[in-house]
N, C-alpha and C positions, 0 to 999 in steps of 0.2 A: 301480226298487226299490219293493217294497209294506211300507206300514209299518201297526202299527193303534195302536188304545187314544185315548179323548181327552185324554190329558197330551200323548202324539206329539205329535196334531194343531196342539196349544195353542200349543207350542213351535215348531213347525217355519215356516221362515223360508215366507210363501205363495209367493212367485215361486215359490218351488222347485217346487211341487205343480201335476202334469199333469191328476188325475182323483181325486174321492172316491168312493169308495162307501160309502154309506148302507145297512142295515136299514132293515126296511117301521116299525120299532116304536121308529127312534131318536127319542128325544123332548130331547135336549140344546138347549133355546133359544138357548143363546148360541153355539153352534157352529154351530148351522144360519145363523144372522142372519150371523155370519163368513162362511159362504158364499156365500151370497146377495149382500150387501154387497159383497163384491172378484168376485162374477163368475166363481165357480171352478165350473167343471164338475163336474157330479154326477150320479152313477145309483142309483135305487132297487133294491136285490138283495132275492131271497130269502134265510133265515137259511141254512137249507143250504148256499149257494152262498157264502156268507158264511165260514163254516167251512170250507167246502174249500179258500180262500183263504188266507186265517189260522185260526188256532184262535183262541180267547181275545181275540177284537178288538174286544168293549164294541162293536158295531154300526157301527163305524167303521174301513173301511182306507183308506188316502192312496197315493196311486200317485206317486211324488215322485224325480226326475231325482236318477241313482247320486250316491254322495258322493263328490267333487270333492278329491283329497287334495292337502296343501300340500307347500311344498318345504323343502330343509334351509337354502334362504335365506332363509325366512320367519321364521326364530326371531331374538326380539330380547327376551327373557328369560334371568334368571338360575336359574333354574331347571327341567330339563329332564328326563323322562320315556323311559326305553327301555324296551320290553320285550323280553326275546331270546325270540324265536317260541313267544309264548302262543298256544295253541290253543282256550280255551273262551270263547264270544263274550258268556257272562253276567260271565265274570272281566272282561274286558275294559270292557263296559258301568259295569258298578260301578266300576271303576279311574278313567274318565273323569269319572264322576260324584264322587269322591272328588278327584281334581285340581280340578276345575272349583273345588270347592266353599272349596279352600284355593289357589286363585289359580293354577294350573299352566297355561300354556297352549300348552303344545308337547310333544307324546307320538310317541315315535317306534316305527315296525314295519316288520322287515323284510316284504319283496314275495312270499317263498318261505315256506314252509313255514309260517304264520302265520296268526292270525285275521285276518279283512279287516273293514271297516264294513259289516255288515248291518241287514240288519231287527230282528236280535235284539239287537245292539250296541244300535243308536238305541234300542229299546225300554228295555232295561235301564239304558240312562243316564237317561232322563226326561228330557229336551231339554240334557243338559249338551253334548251333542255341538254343538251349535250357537254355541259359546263356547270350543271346545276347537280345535285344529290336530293334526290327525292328518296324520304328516309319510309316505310311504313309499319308504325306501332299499333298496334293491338289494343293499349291503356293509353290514352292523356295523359293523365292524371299520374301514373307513373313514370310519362315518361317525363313531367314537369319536374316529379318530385327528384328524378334521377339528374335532370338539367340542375335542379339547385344544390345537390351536391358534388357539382362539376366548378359550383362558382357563378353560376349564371344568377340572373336577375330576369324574373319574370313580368312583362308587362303586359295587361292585358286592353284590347283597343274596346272602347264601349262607348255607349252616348254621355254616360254620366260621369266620366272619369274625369282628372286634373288635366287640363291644356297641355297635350305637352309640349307644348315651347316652354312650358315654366315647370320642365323636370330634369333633376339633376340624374342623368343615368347612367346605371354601373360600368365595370370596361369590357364583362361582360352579359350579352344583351340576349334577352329570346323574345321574342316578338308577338304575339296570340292574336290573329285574326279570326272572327266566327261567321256562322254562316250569312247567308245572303240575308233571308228570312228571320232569322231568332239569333243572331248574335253569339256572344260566349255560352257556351252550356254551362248550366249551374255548378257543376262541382270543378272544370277548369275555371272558373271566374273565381270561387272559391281559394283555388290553389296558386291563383296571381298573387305576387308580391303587389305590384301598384296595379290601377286601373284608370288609361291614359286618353282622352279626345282628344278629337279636330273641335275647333272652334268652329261654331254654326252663328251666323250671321243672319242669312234670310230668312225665307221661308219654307225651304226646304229643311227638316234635321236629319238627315239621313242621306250617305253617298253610298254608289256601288263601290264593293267592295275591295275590289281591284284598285282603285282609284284612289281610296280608304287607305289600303297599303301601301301604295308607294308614296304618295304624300307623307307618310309615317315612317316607311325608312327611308326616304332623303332625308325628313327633317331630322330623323334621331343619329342618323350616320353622321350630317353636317356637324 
């Protein structure tokens, strides 16, 4: 996987990182000194060739071994992140970075029809992903079923649900965001314990979805 931008770089664990490439005009000192100092491989490109690799990649791409997804036995948190097959990998980036940020460390995505961790995820998190567990299940619906006999409490985020400022929610929490486009899939909305809104005021009913979630876990974490 190629990633760029020097925030990437900054964060990303080095073992991970196979190969840098550099612009003839990168002048970052202390990035360069990082490299040099651990010994990590690097080639001088043309800017052109640079762009045709990435676009927008601040003179810096990292050539860095796929992301490494965890399992549903790795979670040892009280509160737990699903998305049901989000498609847009900037919603997704920002979502992690919004978890990260209020202590979430287990997000879960199906294998099928769904964003995966790319270059543009990592990007748009800005190293949260390296603090994050990105879990990838096969079933929802099993993996729901398997959350509620952990103890969990399933909420699922929809337009017609109860406010949730005015729910009382368990100690432990799983979270259901659905897609951009169509919301919960019918058989995880099915296997929701509660089904939970934001309060719609104007004349908009509908937020992206990113924006959707973290409104949702600040309010339910506060």
């Amino acid at each position: 996987m190629r990633v760029a931008g020097k925030n990437v770089f900054n964060e990303i664990d080095l073992k991970k990182i196979k190969k840098v490439y550099l612009s003839k005009n990168f002048k970052d000192s202390k990035i360069l000194e990082t490299i040099k100092n651990n010994r990590i491989k690097y080639v001088i490109v043309e800017n052109n060739i640079m762009d045709k690799m990435i676009k927008n990649n601040q003179g810096i791409i990292v050539d860095i071994n796929d992301y490494e997804y965890k399992s549903i036995n790795d979670i040892d948190t009280e509160f737990v992140l699903i998305l049901d097959h989000l498609e847009d990998p900037h919603n997704f980036g920002a979502i992690i970075r919004t978890a990260e940020s209020i202590g979430i460390k287990d997000i879960i995505i199906p294998k099928d029809r769904s964003v995966c961790v790319n270059e543009t995820v990592m990007k748009t998190s800005v190293g949260a992903l390296n603090y994050v567990n990105i879990i990838q299940v096969t079933n929802l619906v099993n993996t729901i079923n398997y959350l509620k006999e952990k103890g969990f409490f399933i909420y699922g985020a929809e337009a017609d649900g109860t406010n949730y400022k005015n729910v009382k929610y368990n100690n432990k929490i799983c979270l259901v965001i659905g897609s951009e486009g169509n919301g919960l899939s019918n058989l995880v909305r099915k296997n929701c314990d509660e089904i939970i809104s934001l309060p719609m005021k104007g004349h908009i009913n509908s937020l992206n979805a990113s924006v959707a979630a973290a409104i949702l876990m600040y309010g339910i974490e506060r």
